[in-house]
N, C-alpha and C positions, 0 to 999 in steps of 0.2 A: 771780199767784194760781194754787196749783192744786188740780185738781179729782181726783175718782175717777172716775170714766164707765168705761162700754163699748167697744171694741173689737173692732167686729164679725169673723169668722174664719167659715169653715167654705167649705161649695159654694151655689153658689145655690139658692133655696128648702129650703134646711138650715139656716138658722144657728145660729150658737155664738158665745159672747162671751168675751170676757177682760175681768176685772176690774182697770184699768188706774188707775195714779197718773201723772197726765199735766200741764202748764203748760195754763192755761185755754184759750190761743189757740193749739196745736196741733191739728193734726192728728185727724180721728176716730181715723183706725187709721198716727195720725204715731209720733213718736217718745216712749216712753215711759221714765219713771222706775222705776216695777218695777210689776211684775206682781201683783195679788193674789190670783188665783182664776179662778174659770173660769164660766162658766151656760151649759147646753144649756136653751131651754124646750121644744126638739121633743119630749123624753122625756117620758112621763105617770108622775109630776109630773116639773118642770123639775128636770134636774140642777143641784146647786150644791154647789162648791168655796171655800170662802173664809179668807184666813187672818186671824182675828181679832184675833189678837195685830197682826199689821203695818197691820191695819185700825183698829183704834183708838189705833194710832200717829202715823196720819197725821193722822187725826181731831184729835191733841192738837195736832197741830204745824202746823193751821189748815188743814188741805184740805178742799172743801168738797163732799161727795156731789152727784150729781145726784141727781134725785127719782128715776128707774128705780131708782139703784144703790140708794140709801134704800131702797126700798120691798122689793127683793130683800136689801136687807142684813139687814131686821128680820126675813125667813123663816131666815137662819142661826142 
């Protein structure tokens, strides 16, 4: 099965995500399918980068958001 999630990045108490198309049972920040976007939330408001078109790609072709990604997905 795979998912879209997060991949945490950045320094400690800074994070930053990647918006990742990953196998369910990998790795948080294992190895990835392709990258979709990016989320800073430290910035007021959260940065977000997403590419929509390869986003509702993946969506067609049965990967299944986490609820973070979702909930970040519906603010793009």
């Amino acid at each position: 099965m795979v998912k879209i999630k997060l991949a945490r990045t950045g320094k400690k108490n800074q994070p930053s995500y990647r918006i990742v198309v990953q196998e369910a049972r990998a790795k948080r920040d294992g190895r990835v399918i392709e990258i979709l976007g990016s989320y800073r939330p430290i910035r007021n408001p959260g940065e977000l980068q997403l590419d929509k078109a390869r986003y509702r790609f993946w969506i067609e072709r049965g990967a299944v958001p986490t609820p973070t990604v979702l909930h970040i997905a519906k603010r793009a």
